[in-house]
Structure formats: C-alpha cells, structure tokens
C-alpha positions as CSV (number, residue, x, y, z in Angstrom):
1,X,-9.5,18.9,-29.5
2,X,-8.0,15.4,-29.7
3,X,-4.8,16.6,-28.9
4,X,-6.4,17.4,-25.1
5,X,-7.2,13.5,-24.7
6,X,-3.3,13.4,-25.5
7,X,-2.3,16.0,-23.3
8,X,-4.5,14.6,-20.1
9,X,-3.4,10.7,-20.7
10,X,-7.4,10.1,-21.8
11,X,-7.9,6.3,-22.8
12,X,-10.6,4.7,-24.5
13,X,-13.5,4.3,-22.3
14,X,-12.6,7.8,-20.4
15,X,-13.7,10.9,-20.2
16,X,-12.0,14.0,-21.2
17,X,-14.2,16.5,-18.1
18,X,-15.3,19.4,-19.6
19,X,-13.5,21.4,-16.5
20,X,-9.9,20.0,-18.3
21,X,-11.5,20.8,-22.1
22,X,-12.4,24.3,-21.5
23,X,-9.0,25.9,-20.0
24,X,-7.2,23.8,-22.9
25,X,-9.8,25.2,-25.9
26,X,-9.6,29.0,-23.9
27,X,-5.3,28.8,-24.3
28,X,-6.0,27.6,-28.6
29,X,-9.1,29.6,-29.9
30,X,-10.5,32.8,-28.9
31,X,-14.0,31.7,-29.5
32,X,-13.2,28.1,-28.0
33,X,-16.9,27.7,-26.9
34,X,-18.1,27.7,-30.9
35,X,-15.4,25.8,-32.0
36,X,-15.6,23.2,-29.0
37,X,-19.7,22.8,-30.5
38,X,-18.4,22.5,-33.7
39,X,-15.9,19.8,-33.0
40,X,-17.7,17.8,-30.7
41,X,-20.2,17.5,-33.1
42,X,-17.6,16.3,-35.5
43,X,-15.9,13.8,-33.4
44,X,-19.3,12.4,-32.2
45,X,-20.5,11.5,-35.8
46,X,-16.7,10.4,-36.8
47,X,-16.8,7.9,-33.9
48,X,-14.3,9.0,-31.9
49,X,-16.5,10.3,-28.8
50,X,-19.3,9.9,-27.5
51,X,-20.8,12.4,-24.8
52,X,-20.8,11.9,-21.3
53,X,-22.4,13.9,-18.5
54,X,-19.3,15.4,-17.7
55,X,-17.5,15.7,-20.6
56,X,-16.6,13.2,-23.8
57,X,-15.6,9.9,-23.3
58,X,-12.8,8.7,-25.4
59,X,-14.3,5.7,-28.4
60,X,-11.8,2.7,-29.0
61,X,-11.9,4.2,-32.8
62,X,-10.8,7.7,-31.0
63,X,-8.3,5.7,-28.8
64,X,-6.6,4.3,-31.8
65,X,-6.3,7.6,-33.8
66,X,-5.3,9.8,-30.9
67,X,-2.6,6.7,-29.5
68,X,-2.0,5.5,-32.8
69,X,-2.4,1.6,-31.1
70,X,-0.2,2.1,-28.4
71,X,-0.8,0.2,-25.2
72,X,-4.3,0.4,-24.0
C-alpha cells in the first residue's frame, strides 16, 4: 500500500483519497478490500498513517520510509 503514496507523489501531511487507493489495491490483490483493512491497520499502529475522512494521510515517519529523506 505504501508504494500508492509513491505512485500518486503523496507527501507527509497529505492524503492518499481512498478514490486513488482502491483502483490501485483492485489492479494488486483480488480481495484488495481485506487486505487494504489489514494494512491500514498496520500502517496506523507503525506510524506511518494516520486516517483521514477521505482517505490516509501520509505521517513524517511514513514520509521518510516511503521517500527515503528526499526533499519534502
């Protein structure tokens, strides 16, 4: 799922919409909508999200793993 902040230039403090999330989760995993629980979940408690109304905004600890510290 971190690889769709990536793929839709998502920096820390924005949010990933869940209208971009589910056509990229639909193309990766035939259940996407279990495995988009499941990882949401995961990157909430890791730090790396937090939820938004709309979708999952993007942490500055998520920022630096997905970016790896380039340019904010």
């Amino acid at each position: 799922m971190l690889e769709a902040f990536k793929q839709y230039e998502v920096r820390e403090g924005s949010v990933l919409h869940y209208q971009q999330l589910y056509p990229f989760l639909q193309e990766r995993y035939p259940h996407y909508k279990d495995v988009q629980k499941e990882a949401e979940h995961h990157l909430t408690k890791e730090g790396y999200v937090n939820p938004a109304p709309d979708g999952l905004m993007l942490t500055q600890v998520g920022h630096d793993h997905v970016w790896g510290g380039e340019g904010r």
